[in-house]
Each structure stands twice: as C-alpha cells, then as structure tokens.
C-alpha positions as CSV (number, residue, x, y, z in Angstrom):
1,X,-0.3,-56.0,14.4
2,X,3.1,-55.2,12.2
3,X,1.0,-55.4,9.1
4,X,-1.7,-52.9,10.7
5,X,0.8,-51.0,12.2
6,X,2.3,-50.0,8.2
7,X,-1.1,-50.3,6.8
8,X,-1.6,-46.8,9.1
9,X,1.9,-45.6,8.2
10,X,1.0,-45.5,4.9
11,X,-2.3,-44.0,5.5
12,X,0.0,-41.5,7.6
13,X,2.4,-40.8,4.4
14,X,-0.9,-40.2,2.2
15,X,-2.7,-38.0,4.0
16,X,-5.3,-40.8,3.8
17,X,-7.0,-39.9,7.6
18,X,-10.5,-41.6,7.1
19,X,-8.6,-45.0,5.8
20,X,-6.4,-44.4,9.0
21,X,-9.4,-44.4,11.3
22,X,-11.1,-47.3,8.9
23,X,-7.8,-49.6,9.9
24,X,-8.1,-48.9,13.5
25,X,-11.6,-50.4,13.4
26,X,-10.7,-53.3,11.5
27,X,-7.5,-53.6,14.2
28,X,-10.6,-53.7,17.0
29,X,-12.6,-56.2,15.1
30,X,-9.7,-58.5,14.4
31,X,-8.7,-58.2,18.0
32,X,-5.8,-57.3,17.0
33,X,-3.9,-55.0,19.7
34,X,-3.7,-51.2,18.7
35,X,0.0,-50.1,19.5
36,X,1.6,-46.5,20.3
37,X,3.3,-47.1,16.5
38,X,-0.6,-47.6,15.0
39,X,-2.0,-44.8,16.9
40,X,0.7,-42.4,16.6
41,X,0.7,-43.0,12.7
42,X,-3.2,-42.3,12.7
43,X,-3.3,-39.3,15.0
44,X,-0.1,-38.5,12.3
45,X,-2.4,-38.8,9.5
46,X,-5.0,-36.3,11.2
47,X,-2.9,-33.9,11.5
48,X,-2.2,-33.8,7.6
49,X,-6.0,-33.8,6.9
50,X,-6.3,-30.9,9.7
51,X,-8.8,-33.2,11.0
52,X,-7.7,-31.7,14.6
53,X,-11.0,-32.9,16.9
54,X,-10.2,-36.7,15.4
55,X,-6.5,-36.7,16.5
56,X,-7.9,-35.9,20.0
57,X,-10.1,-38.3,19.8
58,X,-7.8,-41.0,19.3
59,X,-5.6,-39.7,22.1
60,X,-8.0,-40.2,24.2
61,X,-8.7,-43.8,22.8
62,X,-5.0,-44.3,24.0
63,X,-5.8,-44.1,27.6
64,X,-8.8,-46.2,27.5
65,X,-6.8,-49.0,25.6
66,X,-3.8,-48.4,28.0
67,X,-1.4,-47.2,25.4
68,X,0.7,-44.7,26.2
69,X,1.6,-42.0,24.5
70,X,5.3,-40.9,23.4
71,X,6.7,-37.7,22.2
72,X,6.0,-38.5,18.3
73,X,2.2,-38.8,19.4
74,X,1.9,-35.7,21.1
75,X,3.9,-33.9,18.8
76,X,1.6,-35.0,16.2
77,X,-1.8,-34.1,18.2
78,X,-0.2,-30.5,18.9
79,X,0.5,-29.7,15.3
80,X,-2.9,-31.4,14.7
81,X,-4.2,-28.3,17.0
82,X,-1.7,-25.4,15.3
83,X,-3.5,-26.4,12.2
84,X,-6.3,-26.3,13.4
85,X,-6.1,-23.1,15.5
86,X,-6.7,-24.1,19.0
87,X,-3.8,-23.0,20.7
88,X,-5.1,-23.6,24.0
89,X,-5.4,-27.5,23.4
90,X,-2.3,-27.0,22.0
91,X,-0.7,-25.4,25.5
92,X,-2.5,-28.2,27.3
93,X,-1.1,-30.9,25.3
94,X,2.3,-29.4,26.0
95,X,1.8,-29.3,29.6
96,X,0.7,-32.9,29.7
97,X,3.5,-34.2,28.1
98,X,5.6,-32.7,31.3
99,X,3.2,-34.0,33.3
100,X,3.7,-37.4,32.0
101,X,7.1,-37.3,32.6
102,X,7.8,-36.7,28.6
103,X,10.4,-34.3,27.6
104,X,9.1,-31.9,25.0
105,X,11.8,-32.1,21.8
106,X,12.0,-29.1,19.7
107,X,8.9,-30.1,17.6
108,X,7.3,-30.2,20.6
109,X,8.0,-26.6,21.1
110,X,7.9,-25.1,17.4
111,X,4.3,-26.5,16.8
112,X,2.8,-25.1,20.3
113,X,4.7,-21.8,19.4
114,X,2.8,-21.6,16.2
115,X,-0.4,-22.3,17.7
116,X,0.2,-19.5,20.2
117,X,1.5,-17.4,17.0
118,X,-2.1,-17.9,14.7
119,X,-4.5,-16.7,18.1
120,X,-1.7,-13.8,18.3
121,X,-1.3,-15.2,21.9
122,X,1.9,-13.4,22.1
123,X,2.9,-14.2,25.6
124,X,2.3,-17.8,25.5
125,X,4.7,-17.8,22.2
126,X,7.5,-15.7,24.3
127,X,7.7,-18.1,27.5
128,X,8.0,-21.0,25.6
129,X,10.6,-19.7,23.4
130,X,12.6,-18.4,26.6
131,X,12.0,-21.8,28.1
132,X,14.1,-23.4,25.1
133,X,17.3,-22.7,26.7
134,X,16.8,-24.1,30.2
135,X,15.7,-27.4,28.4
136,X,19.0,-27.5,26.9
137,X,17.3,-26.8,23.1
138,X,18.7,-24.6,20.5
139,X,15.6,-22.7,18.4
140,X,15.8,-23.6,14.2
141,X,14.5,-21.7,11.7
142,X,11.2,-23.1,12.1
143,X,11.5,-21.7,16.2
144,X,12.2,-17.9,14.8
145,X,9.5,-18.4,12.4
146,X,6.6,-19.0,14.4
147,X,7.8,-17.1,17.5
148,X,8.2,-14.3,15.0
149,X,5.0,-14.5,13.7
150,X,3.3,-14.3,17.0
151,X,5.6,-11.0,18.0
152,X,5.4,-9.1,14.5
153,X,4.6,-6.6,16.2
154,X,5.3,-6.2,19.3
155,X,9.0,-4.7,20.8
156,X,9.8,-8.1,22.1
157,X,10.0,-9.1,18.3
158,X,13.5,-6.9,17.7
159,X,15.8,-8.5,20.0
160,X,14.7,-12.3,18.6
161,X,15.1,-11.1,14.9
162,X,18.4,-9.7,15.9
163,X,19.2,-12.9,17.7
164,X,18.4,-15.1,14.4
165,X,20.6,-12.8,12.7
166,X,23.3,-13.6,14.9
167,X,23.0,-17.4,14.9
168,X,22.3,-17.3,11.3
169,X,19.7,-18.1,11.0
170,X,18.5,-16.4,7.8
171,X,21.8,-16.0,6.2
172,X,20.6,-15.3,2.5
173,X,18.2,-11.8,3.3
174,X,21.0,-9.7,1.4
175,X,23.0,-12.0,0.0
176,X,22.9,-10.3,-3.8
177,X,23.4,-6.8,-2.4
178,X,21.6,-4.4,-0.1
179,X,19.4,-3.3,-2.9
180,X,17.8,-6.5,-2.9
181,X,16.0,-8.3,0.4
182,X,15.3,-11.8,-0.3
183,X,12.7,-12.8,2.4
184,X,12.3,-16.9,0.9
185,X,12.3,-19.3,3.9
186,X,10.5,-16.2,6.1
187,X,7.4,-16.3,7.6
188,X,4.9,-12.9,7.5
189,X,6.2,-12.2,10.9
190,X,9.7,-12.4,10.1
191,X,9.4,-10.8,7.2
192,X,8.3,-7.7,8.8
193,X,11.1,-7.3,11.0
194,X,13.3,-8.3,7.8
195,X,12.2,-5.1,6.1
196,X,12.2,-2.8,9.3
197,X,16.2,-4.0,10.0
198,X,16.8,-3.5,5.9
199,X,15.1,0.0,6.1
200,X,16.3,1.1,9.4
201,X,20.1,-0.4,9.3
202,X,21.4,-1.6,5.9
203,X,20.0,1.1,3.5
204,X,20.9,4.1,5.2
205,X,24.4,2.3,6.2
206,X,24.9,1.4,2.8
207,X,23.5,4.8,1.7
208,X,26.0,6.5,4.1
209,X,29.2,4.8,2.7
210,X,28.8,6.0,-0.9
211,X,31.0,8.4,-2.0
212,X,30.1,11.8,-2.7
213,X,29.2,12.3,-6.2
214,X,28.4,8.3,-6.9
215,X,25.5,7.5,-9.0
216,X,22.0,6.6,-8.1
217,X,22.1,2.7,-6.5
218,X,20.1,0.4,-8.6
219,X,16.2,-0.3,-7.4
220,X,15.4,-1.5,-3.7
221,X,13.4,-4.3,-4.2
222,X,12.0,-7.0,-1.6
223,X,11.7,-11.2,-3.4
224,X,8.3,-12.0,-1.4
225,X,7.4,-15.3,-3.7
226,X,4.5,-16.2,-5.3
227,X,2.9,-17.6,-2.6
228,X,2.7,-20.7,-4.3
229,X,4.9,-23.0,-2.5
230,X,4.9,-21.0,1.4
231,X,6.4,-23.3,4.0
232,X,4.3,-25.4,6.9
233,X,5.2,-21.8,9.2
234,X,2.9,-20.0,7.2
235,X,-0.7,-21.2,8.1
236,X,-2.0,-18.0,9.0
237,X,-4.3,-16.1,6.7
238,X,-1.5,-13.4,6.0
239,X,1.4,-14.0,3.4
240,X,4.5,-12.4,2.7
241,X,4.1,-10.2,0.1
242,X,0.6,-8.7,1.9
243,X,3.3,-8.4,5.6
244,X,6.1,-6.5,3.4
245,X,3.5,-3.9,2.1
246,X,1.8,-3.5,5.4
247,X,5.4,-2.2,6.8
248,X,6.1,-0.3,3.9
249,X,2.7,1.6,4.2
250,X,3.2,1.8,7.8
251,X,6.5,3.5,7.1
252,X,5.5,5.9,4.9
253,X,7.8,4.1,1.8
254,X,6.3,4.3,-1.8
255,X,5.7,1.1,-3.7
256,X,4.8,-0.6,-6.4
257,X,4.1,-4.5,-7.6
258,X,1.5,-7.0,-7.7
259,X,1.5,-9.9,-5.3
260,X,1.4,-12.4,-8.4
261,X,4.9,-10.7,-9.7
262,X,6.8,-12.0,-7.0
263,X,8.5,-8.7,-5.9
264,X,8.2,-5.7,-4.8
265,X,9.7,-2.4,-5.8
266,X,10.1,0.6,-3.8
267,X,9.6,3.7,-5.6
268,X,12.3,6.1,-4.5
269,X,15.4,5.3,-1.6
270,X,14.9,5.4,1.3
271,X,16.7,7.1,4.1
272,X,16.3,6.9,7.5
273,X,12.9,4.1,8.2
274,X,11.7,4.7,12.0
275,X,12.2,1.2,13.4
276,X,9.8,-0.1,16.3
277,X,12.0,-0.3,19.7
C-alpha cells in the first residue's frame, strides 16, 4: 500500500492525473487497500489537470470504500471545483466538511472564496470571508485576493482593501514612490481597488504637499506584468493590465501602453479620481 500510496504522490507532484487514476485501478486489482493518503494524492493530482468531475468522482469512491475523508482531501476537491468553476460544488463541499465534523483550514476557505469570486457570487465570497474571524483564522494574501476579486466592484470591496492595507498585506504598491504603483502579487480585483486608493488618496495627497513653484513630478505609471507568470489567484479570464485600464477608463484618466510592455503610463496627473464608496 506505502509503495502505491507514493506511486500516486508522485503522480500528484507531476500533474500526471490519468497515471493517478491508472494506479488506483491496479491498487483494486492487487487488492491492495486504497488509503485517505492514495486518494487524497489522486483527487490532488485532479486538481492540477483541472480535471474537476474526476476528483468528485473519487470522493465519492471514498465513501463506498469506507475511507474517510480529511481536510487535505477536501481542500483538494474544492480547488479541484475553483478551477474548474463550479462554485456551488465548491460551497457544498465546504459545508460538508462542517458537517463531518472537519474544521475548514484557511485553504479550505481561500479556494471556496475563489470559486465564489470566478461566478461573481459576491455574497457567498463576503460571508465566508466574515466567517474567518469567528473560526479563529487570520486572511493571507491569497484571502484578500480572491475575496477581492469577487468584490471588485462592489462598495463592500473598499473597506477589505483598506483592511489589507492595514495588516500589510501588500506592503510593496508604492514602495519606489507615489509616481509608481507596483500591483505584482495582486489579483484583477485587487488591482482595481489598488489604482482607485492610488488615484483617489496618494496622488492628490502627494500632489497637495508640493511646494508652490516645484517642478512637474516624474510620470504616473502602474507595473501590471506581463502576464506571463500570474499567480494560482488569477484563474479568471481578466488580467491585470486589462483591470487597471478598465478603472482608468472608467475614471476618465488618459493612458497609454500595451499590455505586452508591462506598464502602463498615464498621460497627464491626475488630481482628484472619484472613488467608489
């Protein structure tokens, strides 16, 4: 059984899904006793194929073979789900694991977020984000992320940005200067209110503070990436570069570079950018 068991986890670790399944099978034949470690790492494996319907399948192997299930397993079903964009699976899954008398970890909570955040099921995303705190959790970068995605537009979106400003949680947006918002390690969502909070509270505060007489600042410009390397939070169809445009058109603010250039420049400073309450 050990030697299936890492003969999966490898499979797992290699995105190999079919060869996952194919070991499972030979487990059966052998009569050798599938595990939660052997399942878990196959339903894993799914998940990195975004072969969603397969790593419900094998949970539901699980209860015929009367193995049950542990956080790691459900975890890895739920992102299974995100990826593949059924969020109410997702929600179910989550639901179940209480009902099984599992605590939900973090994981648990960022990957059902983010399937909440791809269906824009906004309320979903917002209960389980406010239900971090009463299960003693503190929200990562990841949590802001997704939870950001799903409210990049809606009022509810503010006060969480401002709240991952607080904790920290994107410490580097301004770190060479006001002139410059980095938005690396954002998602589209949080990228939007990145730009709306640089617009509508450190331009025109930096603006305000330069003496009379002082020469033009240098160019405003936004890092957005080359979307060549965009982290596991970004699965929806949108990416950076296409959310910081969308804000700057919907702002009325004057642009200019391609999404391939890895930045974008805004054509004249701002002053005063109308913020969403």
């Amino acid at each position: 059984i050990k030697l299936y068991s890492a003969a999966v986890s490898a499979c797992e670790k290699g995105q190999q899904w079919a060869q996952a399944m194919r070991l499972l099978e030979d487990m059966q034949n052998d009569r050798a006793k599938h595990d939660v470690i052997s399942y878990s790492a196959a339903i894993s494996a799914c998940e990195k194929g975004r072969q969603w319907a397969q790593a419900i399948s094998l949970l539901q192997r699980m209860e015929c073979d009367a193995v049950a299930p542990n956080v790691i397993t459900y975890n890895a079903t739920i992102s299974a789900c995100e990826k593949g964009w059924h969020w109410p699976i997702a929600l179910r899954l989550f639901g179940s694991m209480r009902a099984g008398s599992l605590a939900p970890d973090l994981v648990s909570f960022n990957a059902t977020i983010g399937a909440c955040a791809q269906a824009r099921s906004v309320g979903p995303a917002l209960d389980l984000f406010a239900a971090l705190a009463s299960e003693g959790l503190r929200p990562d970068r990841v949590t802001y992320n997704v939870v950001l995605d799903a409210a990049s537009d809606v009022p509810g979106g503010r006060e969480i940005f401002q709240q991952a400003l607080h904790e920290g949680i994107f410490p580097g947006l301004v770190a060479s200067g006001v002139c410059l918002l980095d938005t690396h390690d954002l998602s589209p969502g949080a990228a939007r209110w990145a730009v709306r909070w640089w617009l509508d509270e450190v331009i025109p505060g930096a603006l305000g503070r330069l003496p009379e007489g002082s020469p033009p600042p240098p160019p405003f410009q936004v890092i957005v990436g080359r979307q060549k390397s965009r982290k596991a939070w970004s699965s929806s169809g949108e990416s950076v570069h296409d959310a910081v445009v969308s804000v700057l058109n919907e702002l009325g603010v004057r642009w200019e570079g391609g999404s391939n250039e890895g930045r974008v420049r805004l054509l004249a400073p701002p002053t005063l950018a109308s913020c969403p309450e």
